[in-house]
N, CA, C and O atoms as a GROMACS GRO file, in nm:
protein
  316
    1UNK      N    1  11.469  12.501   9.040
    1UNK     CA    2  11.494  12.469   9.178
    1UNK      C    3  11.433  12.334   9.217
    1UNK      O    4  11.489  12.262   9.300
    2UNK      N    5  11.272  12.287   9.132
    2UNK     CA    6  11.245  12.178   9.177
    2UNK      C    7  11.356  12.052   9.164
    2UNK      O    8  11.401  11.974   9.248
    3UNK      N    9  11.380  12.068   9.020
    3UNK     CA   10  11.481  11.966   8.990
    3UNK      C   11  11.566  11.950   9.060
    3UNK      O   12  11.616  11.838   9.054
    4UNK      N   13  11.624  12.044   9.152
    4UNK     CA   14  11.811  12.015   9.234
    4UNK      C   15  11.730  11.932   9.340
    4UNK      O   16  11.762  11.824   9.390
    5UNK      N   17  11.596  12.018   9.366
    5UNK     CA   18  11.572  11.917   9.537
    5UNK      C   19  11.520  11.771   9.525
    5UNK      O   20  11.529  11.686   9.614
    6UNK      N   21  11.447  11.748   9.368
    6UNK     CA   22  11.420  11.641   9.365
    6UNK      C   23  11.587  11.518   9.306
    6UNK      O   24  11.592  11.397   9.287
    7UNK      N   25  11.679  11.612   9.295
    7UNK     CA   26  11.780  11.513   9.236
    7UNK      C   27  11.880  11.493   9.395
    7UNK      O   28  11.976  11.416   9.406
    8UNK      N   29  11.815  11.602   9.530
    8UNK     CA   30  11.892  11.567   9.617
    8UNK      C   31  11.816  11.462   9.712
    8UNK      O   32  11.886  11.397   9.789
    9UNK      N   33  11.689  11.444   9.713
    9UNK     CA   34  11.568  11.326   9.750
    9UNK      C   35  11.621  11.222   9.664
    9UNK      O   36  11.678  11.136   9.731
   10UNK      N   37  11.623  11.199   9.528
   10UNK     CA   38  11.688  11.065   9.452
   10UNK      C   39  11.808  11.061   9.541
   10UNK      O   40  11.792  11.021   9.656
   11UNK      N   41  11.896  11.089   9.509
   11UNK     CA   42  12.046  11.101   9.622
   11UNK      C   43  11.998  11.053   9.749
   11UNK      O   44  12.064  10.956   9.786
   12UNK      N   45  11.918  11.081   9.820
   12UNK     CA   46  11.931  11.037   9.978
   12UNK      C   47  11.874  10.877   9.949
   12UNK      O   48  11.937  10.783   9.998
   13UNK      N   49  11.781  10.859   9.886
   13UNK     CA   50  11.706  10.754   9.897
   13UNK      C   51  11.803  10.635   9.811
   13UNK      O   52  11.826  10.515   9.826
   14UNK      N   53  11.833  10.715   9.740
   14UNK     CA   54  11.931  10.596   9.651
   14UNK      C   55  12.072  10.587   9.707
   14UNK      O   56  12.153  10.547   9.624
   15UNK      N   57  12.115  10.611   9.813
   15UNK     CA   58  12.230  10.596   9.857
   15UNK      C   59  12.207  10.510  10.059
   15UNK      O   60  12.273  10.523  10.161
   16UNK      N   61  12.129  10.461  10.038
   16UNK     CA   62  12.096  10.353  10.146
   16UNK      C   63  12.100  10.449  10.286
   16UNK      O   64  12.139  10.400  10.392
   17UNK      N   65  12.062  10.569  10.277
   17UNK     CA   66  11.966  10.646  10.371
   17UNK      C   67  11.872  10.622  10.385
   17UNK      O   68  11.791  10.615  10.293
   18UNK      N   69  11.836  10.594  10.539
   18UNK     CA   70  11.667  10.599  10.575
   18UNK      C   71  11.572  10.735  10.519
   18UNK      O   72  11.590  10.856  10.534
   19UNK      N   73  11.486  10.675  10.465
   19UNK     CA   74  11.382  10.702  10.357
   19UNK      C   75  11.251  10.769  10.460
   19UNK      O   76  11.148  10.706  10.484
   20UNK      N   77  11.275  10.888  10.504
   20UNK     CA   78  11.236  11.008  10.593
   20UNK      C   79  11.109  11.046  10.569
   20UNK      O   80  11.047  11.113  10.652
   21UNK      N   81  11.048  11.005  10.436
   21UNK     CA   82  10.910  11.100  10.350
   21UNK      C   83  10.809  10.993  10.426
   21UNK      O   84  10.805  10.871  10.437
   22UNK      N   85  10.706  11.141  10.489
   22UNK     CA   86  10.573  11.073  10.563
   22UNK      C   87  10.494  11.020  10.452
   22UNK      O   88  10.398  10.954  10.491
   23UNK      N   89  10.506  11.028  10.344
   23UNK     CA   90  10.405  10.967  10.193
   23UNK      C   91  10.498  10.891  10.132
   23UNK      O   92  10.620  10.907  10.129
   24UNK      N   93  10.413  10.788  10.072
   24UNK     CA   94  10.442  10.737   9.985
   24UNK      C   95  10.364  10.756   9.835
   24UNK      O   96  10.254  10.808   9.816
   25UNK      N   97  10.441  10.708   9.753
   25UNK     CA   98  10.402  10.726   9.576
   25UNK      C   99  10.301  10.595   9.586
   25UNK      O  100  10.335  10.496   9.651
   26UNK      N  101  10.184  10.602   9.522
   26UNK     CA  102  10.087  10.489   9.496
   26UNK      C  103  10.184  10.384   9.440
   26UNK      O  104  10.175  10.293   9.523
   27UNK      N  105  10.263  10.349   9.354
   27UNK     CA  106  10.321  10.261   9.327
   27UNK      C  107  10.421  10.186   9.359
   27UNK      O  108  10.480  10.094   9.302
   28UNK      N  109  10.439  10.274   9.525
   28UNK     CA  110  10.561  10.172   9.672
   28UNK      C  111  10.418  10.173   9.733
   28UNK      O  112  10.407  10.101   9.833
   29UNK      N  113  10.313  10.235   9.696
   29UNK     CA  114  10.264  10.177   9.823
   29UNK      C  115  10.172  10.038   9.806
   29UNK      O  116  10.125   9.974   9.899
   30UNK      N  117  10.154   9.999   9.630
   30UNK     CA  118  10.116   9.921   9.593
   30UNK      C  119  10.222   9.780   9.587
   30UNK      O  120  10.166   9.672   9.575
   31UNK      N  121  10.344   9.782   9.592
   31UNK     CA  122  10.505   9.713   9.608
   31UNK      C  123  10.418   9.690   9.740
   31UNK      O  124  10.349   9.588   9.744
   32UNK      N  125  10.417   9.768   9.836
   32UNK     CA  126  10.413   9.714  10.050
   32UNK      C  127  10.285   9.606   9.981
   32UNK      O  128  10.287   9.485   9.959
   33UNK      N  129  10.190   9.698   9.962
   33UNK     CA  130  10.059   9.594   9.926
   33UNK      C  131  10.076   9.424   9.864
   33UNK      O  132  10.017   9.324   9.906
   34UNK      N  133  10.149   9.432   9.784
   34UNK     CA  134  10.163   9.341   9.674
   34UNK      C  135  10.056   9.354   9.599
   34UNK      O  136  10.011   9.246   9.561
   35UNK      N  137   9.988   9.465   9.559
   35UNK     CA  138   9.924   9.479   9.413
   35UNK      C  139   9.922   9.550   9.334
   35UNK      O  140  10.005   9.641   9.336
   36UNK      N  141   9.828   9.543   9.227
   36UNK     CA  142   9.931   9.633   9.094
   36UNK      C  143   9.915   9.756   9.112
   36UNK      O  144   9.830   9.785   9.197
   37UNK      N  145   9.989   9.872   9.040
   37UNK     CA  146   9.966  10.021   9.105
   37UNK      C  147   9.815  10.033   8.995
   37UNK      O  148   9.744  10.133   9.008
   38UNK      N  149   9.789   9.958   8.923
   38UNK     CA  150   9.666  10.006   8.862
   38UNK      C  151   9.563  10.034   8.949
   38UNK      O  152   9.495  10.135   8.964
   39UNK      N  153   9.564   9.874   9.032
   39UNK     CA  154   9.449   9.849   9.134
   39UNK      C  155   9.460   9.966   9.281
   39UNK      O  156   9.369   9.993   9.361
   40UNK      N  157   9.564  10.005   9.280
   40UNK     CA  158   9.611  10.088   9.354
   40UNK      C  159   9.534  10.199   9.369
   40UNK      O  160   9.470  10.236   9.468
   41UNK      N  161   9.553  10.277   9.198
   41UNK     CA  162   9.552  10.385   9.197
   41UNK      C  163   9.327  10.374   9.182
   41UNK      O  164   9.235  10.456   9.195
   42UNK      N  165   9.336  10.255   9.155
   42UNK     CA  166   9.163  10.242   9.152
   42UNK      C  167   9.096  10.261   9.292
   42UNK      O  168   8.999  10.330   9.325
   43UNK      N  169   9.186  10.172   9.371
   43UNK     CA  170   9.086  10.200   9.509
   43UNK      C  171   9.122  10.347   9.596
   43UNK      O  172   9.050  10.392   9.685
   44UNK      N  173   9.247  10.409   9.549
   44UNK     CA  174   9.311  10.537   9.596
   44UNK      C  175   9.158  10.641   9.572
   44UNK      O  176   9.092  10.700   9.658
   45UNK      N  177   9.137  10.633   9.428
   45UNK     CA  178   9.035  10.705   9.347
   45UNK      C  179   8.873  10.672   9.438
   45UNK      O  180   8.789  10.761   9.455
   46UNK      N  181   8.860  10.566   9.475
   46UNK     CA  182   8.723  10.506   9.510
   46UNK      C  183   8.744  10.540   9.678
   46UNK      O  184   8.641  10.505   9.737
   47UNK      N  185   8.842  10.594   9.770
   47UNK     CA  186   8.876  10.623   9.873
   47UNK      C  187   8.878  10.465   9.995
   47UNK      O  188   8.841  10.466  10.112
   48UNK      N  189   8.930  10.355   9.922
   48UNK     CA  190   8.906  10.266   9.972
   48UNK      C  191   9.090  10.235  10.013
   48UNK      O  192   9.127  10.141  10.083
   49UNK      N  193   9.157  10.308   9.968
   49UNK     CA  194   9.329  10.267   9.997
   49UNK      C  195   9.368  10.340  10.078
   49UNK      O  196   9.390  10.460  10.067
   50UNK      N  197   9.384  10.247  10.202
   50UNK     CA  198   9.375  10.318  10.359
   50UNK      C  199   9.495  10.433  10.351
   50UNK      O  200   9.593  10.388  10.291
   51UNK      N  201   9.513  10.568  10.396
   51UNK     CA  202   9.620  10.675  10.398
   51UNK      C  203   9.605  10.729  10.242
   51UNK      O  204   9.693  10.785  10.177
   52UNK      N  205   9.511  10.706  10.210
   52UNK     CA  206   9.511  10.803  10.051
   52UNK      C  207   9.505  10.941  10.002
   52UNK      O  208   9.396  10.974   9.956
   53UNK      N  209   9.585  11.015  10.002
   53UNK     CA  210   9.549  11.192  10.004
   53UNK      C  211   9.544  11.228   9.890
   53UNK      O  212   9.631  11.207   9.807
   54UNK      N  213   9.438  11.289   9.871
   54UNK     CA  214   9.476  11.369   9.696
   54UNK      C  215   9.518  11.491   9.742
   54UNK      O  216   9.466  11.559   9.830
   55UNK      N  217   9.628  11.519   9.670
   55UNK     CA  218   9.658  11.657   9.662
   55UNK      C  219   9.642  11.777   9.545
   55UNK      O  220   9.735  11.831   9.484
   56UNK      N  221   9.586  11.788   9.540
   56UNK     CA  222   9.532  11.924   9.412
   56UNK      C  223   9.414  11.826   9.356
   56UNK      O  224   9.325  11.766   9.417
   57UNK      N  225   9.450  11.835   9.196
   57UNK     CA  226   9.340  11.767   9.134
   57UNK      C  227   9.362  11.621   9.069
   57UNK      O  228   9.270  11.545   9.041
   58UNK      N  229   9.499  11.594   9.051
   58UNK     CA  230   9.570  11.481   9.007
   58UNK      C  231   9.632  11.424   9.136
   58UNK      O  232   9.573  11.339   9.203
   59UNK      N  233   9.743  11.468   9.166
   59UNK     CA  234   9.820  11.393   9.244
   59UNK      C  235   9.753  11.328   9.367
   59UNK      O  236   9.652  11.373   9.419
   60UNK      N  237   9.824  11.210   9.413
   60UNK     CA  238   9.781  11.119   9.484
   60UNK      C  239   9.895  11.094   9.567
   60UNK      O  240  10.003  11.083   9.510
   61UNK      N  241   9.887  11.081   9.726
   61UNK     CA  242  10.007  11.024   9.751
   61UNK      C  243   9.943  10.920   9.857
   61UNK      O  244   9.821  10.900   9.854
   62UNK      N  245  10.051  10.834   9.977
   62UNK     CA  246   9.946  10.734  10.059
   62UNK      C  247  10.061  10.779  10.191
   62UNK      O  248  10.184  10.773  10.182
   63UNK      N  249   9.974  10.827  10.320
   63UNK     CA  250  10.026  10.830  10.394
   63UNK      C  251  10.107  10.699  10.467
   63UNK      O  252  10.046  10.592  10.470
   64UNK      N  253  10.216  10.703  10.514
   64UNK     CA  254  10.353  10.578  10.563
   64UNK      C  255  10.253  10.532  10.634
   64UNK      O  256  10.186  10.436  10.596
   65UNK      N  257  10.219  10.627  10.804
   65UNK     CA  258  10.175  10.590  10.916
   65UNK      C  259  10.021  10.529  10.857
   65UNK      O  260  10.013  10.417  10.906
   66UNK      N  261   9.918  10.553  10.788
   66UNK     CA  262   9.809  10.482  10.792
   66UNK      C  263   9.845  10.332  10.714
   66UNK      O  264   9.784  10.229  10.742
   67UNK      N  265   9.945  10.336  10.621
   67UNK     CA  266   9.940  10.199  10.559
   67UNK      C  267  10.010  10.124  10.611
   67UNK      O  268  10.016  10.013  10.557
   68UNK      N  269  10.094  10.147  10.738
   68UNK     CA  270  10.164  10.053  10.784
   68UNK      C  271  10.093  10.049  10.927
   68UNK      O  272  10.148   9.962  10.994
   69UNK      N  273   9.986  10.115  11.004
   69UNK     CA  274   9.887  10.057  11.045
   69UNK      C  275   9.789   9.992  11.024
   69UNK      O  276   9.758   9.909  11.109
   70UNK      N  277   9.736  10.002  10.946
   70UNK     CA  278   9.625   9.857  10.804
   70UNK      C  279   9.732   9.780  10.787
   70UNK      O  280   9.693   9.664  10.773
   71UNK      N  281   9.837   9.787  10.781
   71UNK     CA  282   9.907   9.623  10.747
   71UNK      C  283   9.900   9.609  10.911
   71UNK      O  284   9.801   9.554  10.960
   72UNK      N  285  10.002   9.659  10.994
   72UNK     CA  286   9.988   9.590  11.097
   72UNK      C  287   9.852   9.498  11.155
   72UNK      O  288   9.851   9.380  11.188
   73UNK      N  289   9.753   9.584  11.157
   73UNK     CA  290   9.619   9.568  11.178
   73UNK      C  291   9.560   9.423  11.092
   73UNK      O  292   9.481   9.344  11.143
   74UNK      N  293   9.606   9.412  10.982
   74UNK     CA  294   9.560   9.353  10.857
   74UNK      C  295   9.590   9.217  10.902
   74UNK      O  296   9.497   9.138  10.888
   75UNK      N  297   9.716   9.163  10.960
   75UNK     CA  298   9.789   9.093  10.982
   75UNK      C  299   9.713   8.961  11.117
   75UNK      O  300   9.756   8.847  11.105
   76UNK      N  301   9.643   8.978  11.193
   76UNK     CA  302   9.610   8.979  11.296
   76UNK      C  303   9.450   8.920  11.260
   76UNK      O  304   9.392   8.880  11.361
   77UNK      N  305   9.368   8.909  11.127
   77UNK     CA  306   9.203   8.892  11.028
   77UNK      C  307   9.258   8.741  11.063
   77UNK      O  308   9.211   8.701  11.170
   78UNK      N  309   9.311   8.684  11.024
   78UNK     CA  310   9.308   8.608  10.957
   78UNK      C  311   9.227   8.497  11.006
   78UNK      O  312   9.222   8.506  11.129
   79UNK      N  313   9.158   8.392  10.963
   79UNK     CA  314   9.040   8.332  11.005
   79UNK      C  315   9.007   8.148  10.988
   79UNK      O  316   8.900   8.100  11.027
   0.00000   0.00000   0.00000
């Protein structure tokens, strides 16, 4: 069953539907960032990658709304 729902999520997202999921995968959220998902997944781990949730004991995801408030926010330093 996982597989049909994850092949009907590929389907929405890959067919130029607005992209609905409150998380993102460390490695779009490292793409918004512009850095590598390594460094990503380093500061995710160190709790320094703003919207970072672990879920169980592995998985990682990055909440939409906190990282696109730190960018907004982010935007605005500059010195």
């Amino acid at each position: 069953m996982q597989d049909r729902e994850a092949k009907g999520i590929q389907h929405l997202v890959g067919s130029g539907a607005p992209d609905r999921r409150l998380t993102l995968s460390i490695p779009e959220a490292a793409a918004r960032l512009g850095i590598s998902k390594d460094l990503a997944y380093t500061l995710a781990k160190a709790g320094e990658l703003p919207g970072a949730i672990r879920l169980g004991k592995k998985r990682l995801v990055v909440s939409r709304v906190q990282l696109e408030r730190f960018l907004e926010g982010a935007g605005g330093h500059e010195g």
